[in-house]
GUDRENPA-218255 format. One record per residue (C-alpha): x, y, z. Coordinates in pm, whole numbers, plus 32768, in hexadecimal, padded with zeros to 4 digits. Last residue first. Layout:
// residues N
XYZ...
***
This chain:
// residues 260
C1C2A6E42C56C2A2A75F2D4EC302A8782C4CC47EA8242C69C57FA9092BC3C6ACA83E2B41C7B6A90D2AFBC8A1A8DA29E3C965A7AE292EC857A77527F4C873A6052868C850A63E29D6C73FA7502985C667A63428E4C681A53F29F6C647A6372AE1C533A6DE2A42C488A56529C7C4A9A5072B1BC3E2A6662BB5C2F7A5FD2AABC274A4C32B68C1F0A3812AE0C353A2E82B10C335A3232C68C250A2232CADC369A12C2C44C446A1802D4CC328A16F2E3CC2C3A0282DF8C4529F872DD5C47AA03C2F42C31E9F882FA4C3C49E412F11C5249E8E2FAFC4599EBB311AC3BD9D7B30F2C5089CB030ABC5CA9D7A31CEC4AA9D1032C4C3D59E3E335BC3C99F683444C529A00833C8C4DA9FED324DC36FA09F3297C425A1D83321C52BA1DD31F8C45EA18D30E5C357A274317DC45CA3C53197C4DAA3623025C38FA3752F99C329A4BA3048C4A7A52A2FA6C470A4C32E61C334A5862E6CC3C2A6BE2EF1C4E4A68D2DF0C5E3A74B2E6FC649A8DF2E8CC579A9072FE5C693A7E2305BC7B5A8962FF7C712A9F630C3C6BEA90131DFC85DA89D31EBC8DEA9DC31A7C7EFAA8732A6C82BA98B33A7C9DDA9EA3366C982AB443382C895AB703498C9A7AA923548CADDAB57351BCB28AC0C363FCAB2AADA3723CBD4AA3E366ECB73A8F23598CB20A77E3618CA7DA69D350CC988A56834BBC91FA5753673C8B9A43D3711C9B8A3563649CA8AA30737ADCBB3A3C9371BCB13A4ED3701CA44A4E13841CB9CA4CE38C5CC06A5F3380ECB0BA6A8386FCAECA68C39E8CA60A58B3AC3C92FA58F3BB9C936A47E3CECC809A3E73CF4C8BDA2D53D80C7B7A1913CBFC72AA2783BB7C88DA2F13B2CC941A1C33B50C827A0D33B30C7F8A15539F3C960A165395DC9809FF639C6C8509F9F3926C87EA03437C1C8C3A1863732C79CA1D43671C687A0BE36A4C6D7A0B83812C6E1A2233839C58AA217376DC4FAA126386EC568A1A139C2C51EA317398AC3C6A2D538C0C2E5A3DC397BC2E5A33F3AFCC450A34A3B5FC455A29F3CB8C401A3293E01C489A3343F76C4F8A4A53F0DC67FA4513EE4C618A3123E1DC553A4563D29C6C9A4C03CD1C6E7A4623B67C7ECA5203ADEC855A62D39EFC971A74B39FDC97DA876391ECAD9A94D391DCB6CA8B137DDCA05A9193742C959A7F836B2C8D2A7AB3560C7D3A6833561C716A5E33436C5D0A53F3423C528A5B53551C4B9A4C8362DC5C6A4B536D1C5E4A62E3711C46FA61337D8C4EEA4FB38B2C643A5BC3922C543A6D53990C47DA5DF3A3DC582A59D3AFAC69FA65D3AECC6F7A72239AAC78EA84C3A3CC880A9603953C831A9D437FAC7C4A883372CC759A9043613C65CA7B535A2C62BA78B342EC4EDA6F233B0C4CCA67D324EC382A66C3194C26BA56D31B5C27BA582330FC273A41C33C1C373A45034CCC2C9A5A03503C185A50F3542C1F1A3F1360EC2C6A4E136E7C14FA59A3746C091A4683768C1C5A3F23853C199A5373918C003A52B3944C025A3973985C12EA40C3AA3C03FA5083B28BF0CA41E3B1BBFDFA3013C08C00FA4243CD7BEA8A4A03CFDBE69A3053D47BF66A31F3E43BEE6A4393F02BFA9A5A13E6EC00DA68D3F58C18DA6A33F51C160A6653DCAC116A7D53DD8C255A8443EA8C34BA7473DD5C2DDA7F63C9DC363A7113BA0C4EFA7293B4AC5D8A83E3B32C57FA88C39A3C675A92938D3C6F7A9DE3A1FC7F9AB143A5FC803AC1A3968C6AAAC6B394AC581ABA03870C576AA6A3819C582A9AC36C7C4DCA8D635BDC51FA9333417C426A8C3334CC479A88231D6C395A89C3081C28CA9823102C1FCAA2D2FDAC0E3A8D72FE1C069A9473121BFAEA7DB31D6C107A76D323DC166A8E632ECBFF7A902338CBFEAA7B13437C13EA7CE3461C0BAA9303550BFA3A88E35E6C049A7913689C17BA8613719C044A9453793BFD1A8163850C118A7C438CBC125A94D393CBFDAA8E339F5C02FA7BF3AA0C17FA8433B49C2C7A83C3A99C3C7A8B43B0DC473AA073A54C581AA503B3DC443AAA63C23C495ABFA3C0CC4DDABFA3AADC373AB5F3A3FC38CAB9938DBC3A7AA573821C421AAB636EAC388AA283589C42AAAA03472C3A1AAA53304C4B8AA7B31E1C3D0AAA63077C434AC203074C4B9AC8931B7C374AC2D328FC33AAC6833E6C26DABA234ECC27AAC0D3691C1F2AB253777C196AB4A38F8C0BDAC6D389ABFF1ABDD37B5BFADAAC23899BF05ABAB3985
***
């Protein structure tokens, strides 16, 4: 059944994931997070993947939120295990070797919202709005809302958004740091094609070390996370991708990284 709740396409090294449950503006019940699963599993193990590419399906929703009729029936140890289901899935993105990019094309409430902040980068449509309504249910957010808010656009920001549940539009989310950019609805294939397209074009291994610099950096002291940046820098020396992009820097062409 999971198969059917996720579609996977490739454009060279650029794979997209789309949640493909239109109908449901694409929430997320326990088996399309289980297909979610399966498919990073698949992009981070695949080494012609270089960039994954997250997004809904339709017009209308990136992802509305979790499925509010399933969760109706859950006891509370069934909904402790669907929040530990959703925040293994965001933990998995957030810690993808490769770049993530969330198209945001419309909803991000909820769990939607969750599953674009865990994504590395996030390129909305000027239509899309985001939120975190689950105060509006009786519930809180269960798969990271309240802690990578908090960590990306502070407590104010957080208690905004989790504390009405009121969603906001673009340009707020903008200005708040939830979103990196805001382009037409007309132009968003293009813009999130630019960007993963860039990104394909990197150093995969640069950008694995990059990603854990990064994620480790905002868990730890500023001392420990300069030593493990220090660690990684020097790791990359070993690499042939640096010797290509040192090399076609000084020759002044192309690089063209083998991710080896």
């Amino acid at each position: 059944m999971a198969d059917d709740l996720i579609a996977v396409t490739d454009d060279g090294a650029i794979r997209t994931v789309t949640v493909q449950r239109p109908d449901k503006l694409n929430a997320l019940n326990a088996a399309t997070l289980q297909g979610l699963a399966d498919a990073f599993r698949d992009a981070a193990a695949n080494p012609e993947v270089r960039v994954v590419v997250l997004t809904g399906a339709g017009q209308k929703a990136f992802v509305a939120g979790a499925d509010i009729a399933e969760m109706n029936t859950l006891s509370a140890v069934q909904g402790r295990d669907f929040s530990l289901l959703g925040q293994g899935l965001m933990r998995q993105i957030e810690r993808m070797p490769k770049p993530v990019i969330a198209r945001v094309n419309g909803f991000a409430l909820g769990g939607g919202l969750e599953l674009a902040l865990a994504c590395h980068l996030r390129v909305a449509a000027d239509s899309a709005k985001v939120g975190q309504p689950e105060i509006n249910l009786g519930l809180i957010p269960g798969f990271g809302g309240s802690q990578r808010l908090l960590r990306l656009c502070g407590r104010a920001a957080t208690l905004e958004l989790c504390l009405l549940g009121a969603p906001i539009d673009a340009a707020r989310a903008l200005a708040l740091g939830i979103v990196n950019e805001v382009v037409p609805a007309a132009d968003l294939d293009t813009r999130v094609q630019d960007i993963a397209r860039q990104l394909a074009r990197s150093a995969p291994l640069a950008l694995r070390a990059l990603l854990d610099a990064v994620h480790v950096g905002g868990e730890c002291s500023l001392e420990a996370g300069l030593e493990y940046e220090s660690a990684q820098f020097g790791l990359l020396f070993a690499t042939e991708d640096m010797r290509e992009g040192t090399g076609a820097f000084l020759q002044r062409r192309p690089p063209a990284f083998q991710n080896r």
